[in-house]
C-alpha positions in Angstrom: -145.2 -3.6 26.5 -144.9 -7.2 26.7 -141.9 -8.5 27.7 -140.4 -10.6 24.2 -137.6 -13.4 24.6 -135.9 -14.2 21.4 -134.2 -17.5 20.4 -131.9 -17.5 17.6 -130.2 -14.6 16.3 -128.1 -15.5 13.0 -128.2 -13.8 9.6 -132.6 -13.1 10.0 -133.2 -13.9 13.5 -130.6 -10.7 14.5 -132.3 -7.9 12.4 -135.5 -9.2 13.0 -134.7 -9.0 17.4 -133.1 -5.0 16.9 -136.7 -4.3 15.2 -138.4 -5.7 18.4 -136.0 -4.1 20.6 -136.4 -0.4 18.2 -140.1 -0.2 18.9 -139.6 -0.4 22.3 -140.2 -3.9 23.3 -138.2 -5.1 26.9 -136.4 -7.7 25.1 -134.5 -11.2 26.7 -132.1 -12.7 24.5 -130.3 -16.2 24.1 -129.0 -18.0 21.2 -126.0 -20.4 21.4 -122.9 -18.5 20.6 -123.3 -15.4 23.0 -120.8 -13.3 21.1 -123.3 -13.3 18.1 -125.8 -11.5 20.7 -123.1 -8.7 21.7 -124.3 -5.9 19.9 -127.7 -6.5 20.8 -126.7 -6.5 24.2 -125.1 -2.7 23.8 -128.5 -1.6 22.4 -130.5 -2.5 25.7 -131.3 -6.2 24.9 -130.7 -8.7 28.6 -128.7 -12.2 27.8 -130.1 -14.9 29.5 -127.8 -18.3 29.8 -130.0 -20.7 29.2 -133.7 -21.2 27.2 -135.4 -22.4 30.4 -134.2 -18.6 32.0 -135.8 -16.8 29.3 -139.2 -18.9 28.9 -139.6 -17.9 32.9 -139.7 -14.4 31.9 -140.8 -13.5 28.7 -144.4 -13.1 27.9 -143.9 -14.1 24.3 -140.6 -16.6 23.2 -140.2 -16.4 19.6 -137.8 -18.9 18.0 -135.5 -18.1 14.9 -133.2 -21.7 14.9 -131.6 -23.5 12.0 -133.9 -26.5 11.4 -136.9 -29.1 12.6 -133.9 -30.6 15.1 -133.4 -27.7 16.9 -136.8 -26.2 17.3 -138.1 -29.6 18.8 -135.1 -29.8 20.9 -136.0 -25.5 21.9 -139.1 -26.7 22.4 -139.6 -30.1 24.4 -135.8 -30.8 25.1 -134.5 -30.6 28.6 -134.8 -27.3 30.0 -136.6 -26.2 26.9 -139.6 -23.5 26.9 -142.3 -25.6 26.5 -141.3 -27.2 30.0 -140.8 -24.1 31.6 -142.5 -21.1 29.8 -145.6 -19.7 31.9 -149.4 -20.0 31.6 -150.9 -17.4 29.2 -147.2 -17.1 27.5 -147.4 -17.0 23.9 -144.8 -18.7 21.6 -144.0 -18.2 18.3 -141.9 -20.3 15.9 -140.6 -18.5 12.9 -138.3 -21.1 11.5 -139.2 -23.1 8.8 -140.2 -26.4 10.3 -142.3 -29.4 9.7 -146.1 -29.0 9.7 -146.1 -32.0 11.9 -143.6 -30.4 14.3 -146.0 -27.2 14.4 -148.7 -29.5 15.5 -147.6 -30.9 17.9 -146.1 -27.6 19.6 -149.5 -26.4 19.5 -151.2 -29.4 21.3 -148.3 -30.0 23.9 -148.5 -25.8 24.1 -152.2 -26.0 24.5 -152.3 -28.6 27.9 -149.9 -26.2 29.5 -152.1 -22.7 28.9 -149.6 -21.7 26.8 -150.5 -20.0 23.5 -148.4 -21.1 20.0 -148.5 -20.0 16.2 -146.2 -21.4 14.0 -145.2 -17.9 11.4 -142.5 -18.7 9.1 -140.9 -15.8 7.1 -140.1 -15.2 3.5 -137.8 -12.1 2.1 -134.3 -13.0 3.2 -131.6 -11.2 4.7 -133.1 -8.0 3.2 -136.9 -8.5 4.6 -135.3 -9.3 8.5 -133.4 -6.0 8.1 -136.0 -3.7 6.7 -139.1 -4.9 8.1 -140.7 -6.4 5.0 -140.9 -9.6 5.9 -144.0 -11.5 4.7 -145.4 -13.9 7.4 -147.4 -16.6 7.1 -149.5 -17.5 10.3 -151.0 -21.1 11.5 -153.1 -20.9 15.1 -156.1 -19.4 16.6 -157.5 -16.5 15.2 -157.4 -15.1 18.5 -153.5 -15.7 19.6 -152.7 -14.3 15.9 -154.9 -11.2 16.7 -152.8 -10.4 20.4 -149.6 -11.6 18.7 -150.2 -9.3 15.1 -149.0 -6.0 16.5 -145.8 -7.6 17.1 -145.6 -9.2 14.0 -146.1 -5.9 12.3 -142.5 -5.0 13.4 -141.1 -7.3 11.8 -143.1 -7.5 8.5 -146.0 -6.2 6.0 -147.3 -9.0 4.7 -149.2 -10.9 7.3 -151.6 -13.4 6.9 -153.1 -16.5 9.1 -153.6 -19.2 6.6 -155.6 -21.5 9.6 -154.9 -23.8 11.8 -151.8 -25.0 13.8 -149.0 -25.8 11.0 -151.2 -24.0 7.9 -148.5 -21.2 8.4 -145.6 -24.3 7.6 -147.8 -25.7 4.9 -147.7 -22.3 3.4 -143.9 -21.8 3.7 -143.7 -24.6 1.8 -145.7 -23.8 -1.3 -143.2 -20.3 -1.2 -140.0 -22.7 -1.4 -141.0 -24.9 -3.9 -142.1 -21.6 -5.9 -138.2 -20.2 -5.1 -136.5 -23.6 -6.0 -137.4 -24.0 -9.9 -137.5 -19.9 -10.0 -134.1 -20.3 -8.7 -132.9 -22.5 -11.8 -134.5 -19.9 -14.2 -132.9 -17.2 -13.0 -129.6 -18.7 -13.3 -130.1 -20.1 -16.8 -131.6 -16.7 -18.0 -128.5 -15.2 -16.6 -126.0 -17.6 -17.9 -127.4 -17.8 -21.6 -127.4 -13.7 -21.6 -123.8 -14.1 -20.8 -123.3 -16.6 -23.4 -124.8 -14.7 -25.9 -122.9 -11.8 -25.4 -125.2 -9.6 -24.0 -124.5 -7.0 -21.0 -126.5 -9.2 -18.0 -127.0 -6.5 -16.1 -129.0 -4.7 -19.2 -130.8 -7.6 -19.6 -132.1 -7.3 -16.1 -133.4 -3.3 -16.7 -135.6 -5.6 -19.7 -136.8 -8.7 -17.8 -137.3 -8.3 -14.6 -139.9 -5.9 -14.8 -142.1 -8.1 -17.3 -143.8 -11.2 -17.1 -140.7 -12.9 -15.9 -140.3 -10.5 -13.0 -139.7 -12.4 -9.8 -138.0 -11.3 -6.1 -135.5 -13.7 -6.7 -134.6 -12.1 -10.1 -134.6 -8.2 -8.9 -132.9 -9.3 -5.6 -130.6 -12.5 -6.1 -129.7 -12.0 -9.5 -127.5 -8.6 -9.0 -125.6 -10.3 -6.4 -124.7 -13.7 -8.6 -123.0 -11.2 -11.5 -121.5 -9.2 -8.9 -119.9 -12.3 -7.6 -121.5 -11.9 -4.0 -122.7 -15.4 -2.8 -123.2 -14.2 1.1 -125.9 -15.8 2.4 -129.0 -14.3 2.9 -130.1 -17.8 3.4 -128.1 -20.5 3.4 -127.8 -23.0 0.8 -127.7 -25.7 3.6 -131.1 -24.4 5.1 -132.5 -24.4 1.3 -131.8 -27.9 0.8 -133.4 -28.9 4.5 -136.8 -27.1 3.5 -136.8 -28.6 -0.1 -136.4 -31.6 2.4 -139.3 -31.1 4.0 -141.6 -30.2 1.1 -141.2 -33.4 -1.1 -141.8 -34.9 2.2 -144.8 -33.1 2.5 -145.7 -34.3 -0.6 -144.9 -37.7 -1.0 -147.3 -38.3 2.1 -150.4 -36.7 0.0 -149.4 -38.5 -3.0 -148.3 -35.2 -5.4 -145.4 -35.4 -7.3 -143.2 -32.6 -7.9 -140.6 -33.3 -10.2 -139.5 -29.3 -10.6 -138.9 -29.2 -6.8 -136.5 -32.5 -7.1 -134.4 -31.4 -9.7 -133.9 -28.6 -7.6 -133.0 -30.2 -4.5 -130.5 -32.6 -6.7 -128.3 -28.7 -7.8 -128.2 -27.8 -4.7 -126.9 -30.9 -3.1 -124.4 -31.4 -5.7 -123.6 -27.6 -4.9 -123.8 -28.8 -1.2 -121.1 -31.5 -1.8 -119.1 -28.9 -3.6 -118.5 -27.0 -0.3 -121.1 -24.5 -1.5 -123.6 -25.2 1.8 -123.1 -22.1 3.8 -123.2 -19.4 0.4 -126.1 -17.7 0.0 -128.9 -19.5 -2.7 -127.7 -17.5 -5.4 -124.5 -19.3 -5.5 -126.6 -21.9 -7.8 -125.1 -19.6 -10.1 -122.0 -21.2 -9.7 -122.9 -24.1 -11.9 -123.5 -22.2 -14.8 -120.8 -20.1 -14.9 -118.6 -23.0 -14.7 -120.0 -24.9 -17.3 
């Protein structure tokens, strides 16, 4: 079993490291608050102090960090992996990044003998902790191949989409999907309010007809229960919207849906809403 060192372990990056760690897997472990790692650590996982510790030992680094800042700073700061990982390592970035960023992992990755995919992850909280997580792959067919058993703890819907930063690209076409999806849910959940109607036998109608949508099985429940945890955070919503128009703006598409989005959830932002969960969009509506 290859020996796996994992980067980041908040509200995904956690379950998604005890999965690892379940199947067997000798597992290193480091994020920046140690405490978060603690119970990890009871259940046979090895803290290492720093990111340069780890990339010396692990055969495969896999990186679970807040945003494009931190993964280049994982990556090529100081006493980062890149700098200090192993020939033959692999690495594996599963936060959602820049394309560009991806890129250049790859090709820095690539002079050293050092293997990288970029794999971002879509199903939440709930995906990370029951191993449903759908994956979407950039690199060589051949790294994805020796990496895909691994992967296949972690999700069931895996796919390489092609080259370094294809798997990015893809994560992006998911969130701007989510973002608008996200206004309709609210608004289909607000009016049903408004009109009197029981929300929750609403649901048992629409979401499994043409309207059906994860977000509306999954994130709706929680909004008329009130529960605006974060299964992802509205702040890390907002950074990937971010990303996307940026995306776009640089091959000339327009996507007017995805910036009305990313205009509620920065006023939500601004409301003191930016670590509740996605759902708490809701909020607006209610309110109104």
């Amino acid at each position: 079993m290859k020996t796996i060192g994992f980067i980041g372990l908040g509200v995904m990056g956690k379950s998604m490291a005890r999965h690892l760690l379940k199947a067997g897997y000798p597992l290193l472990a480091y994020t920046r608050t140690k405490e978060k790692a603690e119970d990890l650590l009871q259940e046979g996982a090895v803290w290492k102090e720093t990111v340069a510790d780890l990339a010396r030992e692990a055969d495969v680094v896999m990186t679970m960090v807040g945003d494009p800042r931190d993964v280049e700073q994982v990556y090529f700061g100081e006493g980062g992996i890149l700098e200090n990982a192993r020939p033959g390592t692999y690495v594996i970035d599963m936060t959602t990044s820049t394309p560009t960023l991806a890129q250049s992992i790859y090709e820095a990755a690539k002079q050293k003998g050092i293997h990288a995919l970029d794999a971002p992850v879509s199903g939440g909280d709930i995906g990370a902790r029951e191993g449903t997580l759908t994956i979407m792959v950039g690199g060589d067919e051949d790294v994805f191949l020796a990496c895909k058993p691994i992967l296949e703890r972690l999700g069931t819907n895996i796919v390489r989409q092609g080259g370094a930063g294809a798997g990015q690209h893809t994560k992006m076409c998911n969130q701007i999907a989510i973002a608008t999806n996200m206004i309709g849910v609210c608004e289909a959940m607000a009016y049903a309010k408004r009109a009197g109607l029981d929300p929750f036998k609403v649901l048992e109608s629409i979401a499994k007809g043409a309207a059906g949508s994860w977000s509306l099985s999954n994130l709706a429940p929680r909004m008329l229960s009130g529960d605006f945890a974060p299964g992802f955070y509205v702040k890390h919503f907002i950074k990937d919207m971010k990303i996307a128009l940026e995306e776009a703006e640089r091959m000339n598409l327009p996507l007017p849906g995805l910036a009305l989005a990313k205009q509620l959830y920065e006023e939500l932002a601004q409301a003191g809403e930016e670590n509740s969960g996605t759902q708490a969009l809701y909020k607006r509506y209610v309110k109104a």
